[in-house]
C-alpha positions as CSV (number, residue, x, y, z in Angstrom):
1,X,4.6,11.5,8.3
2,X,2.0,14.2,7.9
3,X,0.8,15.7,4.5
4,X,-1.1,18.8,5.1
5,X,-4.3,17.3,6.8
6,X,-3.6,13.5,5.6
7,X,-1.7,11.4,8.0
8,X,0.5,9.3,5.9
9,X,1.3,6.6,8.6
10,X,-3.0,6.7,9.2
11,X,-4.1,6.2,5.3
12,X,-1.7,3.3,5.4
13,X,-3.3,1.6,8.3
14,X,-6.2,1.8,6.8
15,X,-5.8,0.2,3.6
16,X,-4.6,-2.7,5.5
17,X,-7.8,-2.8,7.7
18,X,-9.2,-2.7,4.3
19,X,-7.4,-5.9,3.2
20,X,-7.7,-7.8,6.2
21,X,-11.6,-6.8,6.9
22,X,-12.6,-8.0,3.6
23,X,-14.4,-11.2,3.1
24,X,-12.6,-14.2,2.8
25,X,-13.0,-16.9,0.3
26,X,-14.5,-20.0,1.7
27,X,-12.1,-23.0,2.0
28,X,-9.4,-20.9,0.6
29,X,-6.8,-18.2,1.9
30,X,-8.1,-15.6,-0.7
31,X,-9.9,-12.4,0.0
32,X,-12.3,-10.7,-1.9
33,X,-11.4,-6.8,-2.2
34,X,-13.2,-4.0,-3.6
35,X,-10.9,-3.1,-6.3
36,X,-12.2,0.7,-6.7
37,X,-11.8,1.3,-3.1
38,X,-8.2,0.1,-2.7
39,X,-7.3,2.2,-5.6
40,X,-9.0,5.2,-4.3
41,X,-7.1,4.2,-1.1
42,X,-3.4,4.4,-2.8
43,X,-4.1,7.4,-4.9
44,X,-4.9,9.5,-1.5
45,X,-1.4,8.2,-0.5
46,X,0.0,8.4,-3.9
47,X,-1.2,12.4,-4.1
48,X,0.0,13.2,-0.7
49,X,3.3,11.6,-0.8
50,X,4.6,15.5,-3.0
51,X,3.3,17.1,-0.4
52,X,5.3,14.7,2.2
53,X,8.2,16.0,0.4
54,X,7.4,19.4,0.8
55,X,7.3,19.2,4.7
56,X,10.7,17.9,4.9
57,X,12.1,20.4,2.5
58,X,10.7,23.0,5.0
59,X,12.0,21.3,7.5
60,X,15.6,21.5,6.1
61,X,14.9,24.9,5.4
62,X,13.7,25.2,9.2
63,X,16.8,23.7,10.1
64,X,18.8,25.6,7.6
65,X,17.6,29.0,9.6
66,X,18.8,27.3,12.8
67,X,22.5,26.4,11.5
68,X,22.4,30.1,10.5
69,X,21.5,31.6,13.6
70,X,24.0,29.1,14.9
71,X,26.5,30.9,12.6
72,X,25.7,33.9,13.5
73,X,26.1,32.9,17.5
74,X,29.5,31.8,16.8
75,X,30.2,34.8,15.0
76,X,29.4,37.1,18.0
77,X,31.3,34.6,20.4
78,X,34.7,35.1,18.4
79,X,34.6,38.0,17.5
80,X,33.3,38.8,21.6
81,X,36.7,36.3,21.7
82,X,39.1,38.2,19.2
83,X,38.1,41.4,20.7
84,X,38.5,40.3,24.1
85,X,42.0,38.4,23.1
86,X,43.2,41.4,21.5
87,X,42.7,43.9,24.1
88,X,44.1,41.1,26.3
89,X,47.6,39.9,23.6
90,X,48.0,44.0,23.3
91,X,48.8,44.5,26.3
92,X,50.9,41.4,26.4
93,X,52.5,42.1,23.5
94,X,51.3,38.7,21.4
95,X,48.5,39.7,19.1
96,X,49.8,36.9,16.6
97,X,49.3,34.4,18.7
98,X,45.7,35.7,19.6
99,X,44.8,35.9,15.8
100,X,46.2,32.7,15.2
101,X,43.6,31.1,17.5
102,X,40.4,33.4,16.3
103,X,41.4,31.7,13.2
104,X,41.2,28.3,14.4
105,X,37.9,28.7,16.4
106,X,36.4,30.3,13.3
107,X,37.4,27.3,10.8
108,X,36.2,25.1,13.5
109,X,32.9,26.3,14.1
110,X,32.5,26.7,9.8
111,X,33.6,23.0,8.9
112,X,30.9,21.8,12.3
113,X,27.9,24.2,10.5
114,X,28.9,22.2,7.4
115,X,29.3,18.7,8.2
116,X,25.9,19.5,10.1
117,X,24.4,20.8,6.8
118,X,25.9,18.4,4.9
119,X,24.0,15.4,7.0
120,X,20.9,16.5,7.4
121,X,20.6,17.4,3.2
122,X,21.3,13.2,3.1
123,X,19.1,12.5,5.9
124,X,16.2,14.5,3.9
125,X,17.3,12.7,0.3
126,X,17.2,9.0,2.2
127,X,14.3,10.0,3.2
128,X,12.8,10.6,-0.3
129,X,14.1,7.6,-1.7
130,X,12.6,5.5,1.5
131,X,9.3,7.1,0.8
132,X,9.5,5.8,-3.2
133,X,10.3,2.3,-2.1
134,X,7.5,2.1,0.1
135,X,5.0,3.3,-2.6
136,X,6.9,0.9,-5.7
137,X,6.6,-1.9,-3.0
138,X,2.8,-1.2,-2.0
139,X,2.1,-0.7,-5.6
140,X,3.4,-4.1,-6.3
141,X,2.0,-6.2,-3.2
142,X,-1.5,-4.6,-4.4
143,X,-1.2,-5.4,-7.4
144,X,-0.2,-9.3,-6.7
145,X,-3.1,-9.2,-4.1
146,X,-5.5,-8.4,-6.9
147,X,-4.0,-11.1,-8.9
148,X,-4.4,-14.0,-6.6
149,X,-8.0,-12.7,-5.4
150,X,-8.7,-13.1,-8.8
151,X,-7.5,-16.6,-9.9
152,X,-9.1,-17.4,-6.6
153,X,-12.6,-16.2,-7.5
154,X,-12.2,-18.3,-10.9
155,X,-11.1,-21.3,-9.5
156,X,-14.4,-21.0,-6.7
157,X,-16.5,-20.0,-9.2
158,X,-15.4,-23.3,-11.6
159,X,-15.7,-25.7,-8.9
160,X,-19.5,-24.1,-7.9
161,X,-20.9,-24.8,-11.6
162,X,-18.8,-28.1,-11.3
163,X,-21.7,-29.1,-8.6
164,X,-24.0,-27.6,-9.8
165,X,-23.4,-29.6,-12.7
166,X,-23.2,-32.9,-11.1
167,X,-26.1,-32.0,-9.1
168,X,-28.3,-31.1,-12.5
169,X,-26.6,-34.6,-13.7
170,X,-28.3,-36.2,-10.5
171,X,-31.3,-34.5,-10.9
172,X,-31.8,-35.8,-15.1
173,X,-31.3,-39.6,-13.8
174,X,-34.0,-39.4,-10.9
175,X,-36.1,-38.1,-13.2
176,X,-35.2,-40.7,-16.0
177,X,-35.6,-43.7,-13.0
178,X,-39.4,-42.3,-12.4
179,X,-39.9,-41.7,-16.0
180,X,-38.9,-45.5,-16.5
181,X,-40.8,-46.4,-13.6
182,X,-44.0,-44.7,-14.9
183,X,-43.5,-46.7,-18.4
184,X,-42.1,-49.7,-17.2
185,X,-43.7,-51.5,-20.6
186,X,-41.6,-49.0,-22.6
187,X,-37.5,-49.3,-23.3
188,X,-35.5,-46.8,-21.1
189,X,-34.9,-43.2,-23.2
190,X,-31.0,-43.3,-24.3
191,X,-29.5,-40.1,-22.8
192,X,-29.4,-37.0,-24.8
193,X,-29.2,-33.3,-24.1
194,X,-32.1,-31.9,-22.1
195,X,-32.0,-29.0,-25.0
196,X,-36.0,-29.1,-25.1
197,X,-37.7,-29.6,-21.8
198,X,-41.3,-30.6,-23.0
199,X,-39.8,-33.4,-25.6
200,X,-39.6,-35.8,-22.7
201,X,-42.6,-34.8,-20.3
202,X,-44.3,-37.8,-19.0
203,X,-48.1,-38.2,-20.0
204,X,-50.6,-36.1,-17.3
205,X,-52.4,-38.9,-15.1
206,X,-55.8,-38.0,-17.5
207,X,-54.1,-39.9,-20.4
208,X,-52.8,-42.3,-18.6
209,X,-56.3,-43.2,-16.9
210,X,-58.3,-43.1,-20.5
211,X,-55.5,-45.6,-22.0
């Protein structure tokens, strides 16, 4: 499906390149997305979907000009038929019979143009509705995408300042062992909130020296 210069079929290829090019997650199935970019990707397709439309009306109306010259073809032949038949059933003397049959060819060739006209004005409206289901159903899978990526990115970015955290914890009692090893004379420091970096500095080797 072509809209003007926009290749329906192409934009949607590439918004899932987009998907599955983005980085993924570590140690998880999540992808980070750039949220502007898919948007700006489905609201190219979104706008040129009406002009999708368009095309296939004109192509009804294309086909609309072909059943009509159609009609127009079959007109000639029976009446090329009726006048042939008549000139024909006047000399034989049965110009009922030979109207009775221009009749039939007629009503045949009408109810064929519209049983023709007929299914191509559903195939056209099926494929209107196919289009809107495609676009309520990429709609919805982009915007559960978005979800996921980000419950994903919370739950990464929780269990990073988790380590960190236990790492900082690490960190205080190595420093509280050297303290302690440093004053050994002195009773261990009961744990508190390193709030105020300077309240527990250890004394500079010049102070320790002079005492």
């Amino acid at each position: 499906m072509r809209a003007g210069s926009v290749d329906i079929q192409r934009e949607l290829n590439r918004l899932e390149e987009m998907i599955l090019d983005s980085p993924r997650i570590p140690l998880s199935r999540r992808t980070l997305i750039d949220e502007e970019q898919l948007l700006d990707q489905l609201d190219l397709v979104r706008l040129n979907l009406p002009t999708a439309f368009r095309d296939a009306e004109d192509l009804l109306q294309h086909k609309d000009d072909i059943l009509l010259q159609t009609e127009q073809y079959a007109q000639e032949l029976v009446e090329a038929a009726e006048r042939r038949a008549a000139q024909i059933l006047d000399e034989l003397g049965i110009i009922r019979q030979a109207e009775m049959e221009a009749r039939q060819i007629r009503q045949r060739v009408q109810q064929e143009c519209e049983a023709m006209q007929e299914q191509t004005m559903d195939e056209i409206d099926r494929m209107r509705r196919q289009a809107q289901q495609d676009l309520d159903e990429m709609r919805r899978m982009a915007i559960a995408e978005c979800e996921d990526i980000q419950e994903g990115a919370d739950v990464y970015a929780d269990r990073v300042l988790g380590d960190m955290e236990q790492q900082l914890s690490e960190m205080v009692r190595i420093i509280r062992n050297g303290r302690q090893q440093l004053h050994p004379e002195t009773p261990a420091p009961r744990p508190q909130t390193p709030s105020n970096p300077t309240t527990n500095r250890p004394a500079s080797p010049s102070n320790k020296k002079s005492s």
